[in-house]
C-alpha positions, 0 to 999 in steps of 0.5 A, spaced: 500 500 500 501 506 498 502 512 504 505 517 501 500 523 500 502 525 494 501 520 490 495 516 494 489 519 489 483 515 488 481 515 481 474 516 479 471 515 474 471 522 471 478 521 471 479 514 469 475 516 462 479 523 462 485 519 462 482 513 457 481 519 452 487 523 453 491 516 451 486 514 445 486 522 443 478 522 443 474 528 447 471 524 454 464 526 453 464 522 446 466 515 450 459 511 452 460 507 459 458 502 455 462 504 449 467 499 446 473 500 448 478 497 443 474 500 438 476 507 440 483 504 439 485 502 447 490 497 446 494 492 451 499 497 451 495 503 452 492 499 458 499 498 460 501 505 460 494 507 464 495 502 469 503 504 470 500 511 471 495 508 476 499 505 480 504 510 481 498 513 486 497 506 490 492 503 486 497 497 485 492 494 479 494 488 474 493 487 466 490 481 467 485 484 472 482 490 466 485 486 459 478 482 459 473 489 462 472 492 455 468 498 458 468 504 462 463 501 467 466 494 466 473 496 468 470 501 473 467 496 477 475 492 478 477 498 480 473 500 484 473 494 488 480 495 489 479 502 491 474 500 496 479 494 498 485 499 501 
């Protein structure tokens, strides 16, 4: 667990669709919580680079547990349990 304050931020779903968007080069509010999002370019690599940023904050999420959430709403719910967890 991470205890330093500075990087210890919960990540909200504003914030995590923002941060989906900025990678795929797309606007936030265009992307649908039940929207694909491989077919708005997320690819493993760039789930990759997020999770890294992620867990820069104390999430301390693995690809394996968002590779199979396709969705905003999917991936939300992993982590939000993670959050709820720590």
């Amino acid at each position: 667990m991470n205890t330093n304050p500075a990087t210890s931020a919960a990540l909200t779903l504003d914030t995590m669709r923002a941060e989906i968007a900025r990678i795929i080069h797309e606007s936030p509010q265009d992307i649908g919580l039940d929207d694909n999002l491989m077919d708005w370019g997320l690819d493993s690599l760039r789930l990759l680079n997020l999770i890294t940023e992620w867990n820069r904050t104390g999430l301390q999420l693995d690809i394996s547990e968002l590779a199979g959430q396709l969705t905003l709403n999917a991936m939300w719910q992993v982590i939000s349990k993670r959050q709820a967890r720590t």
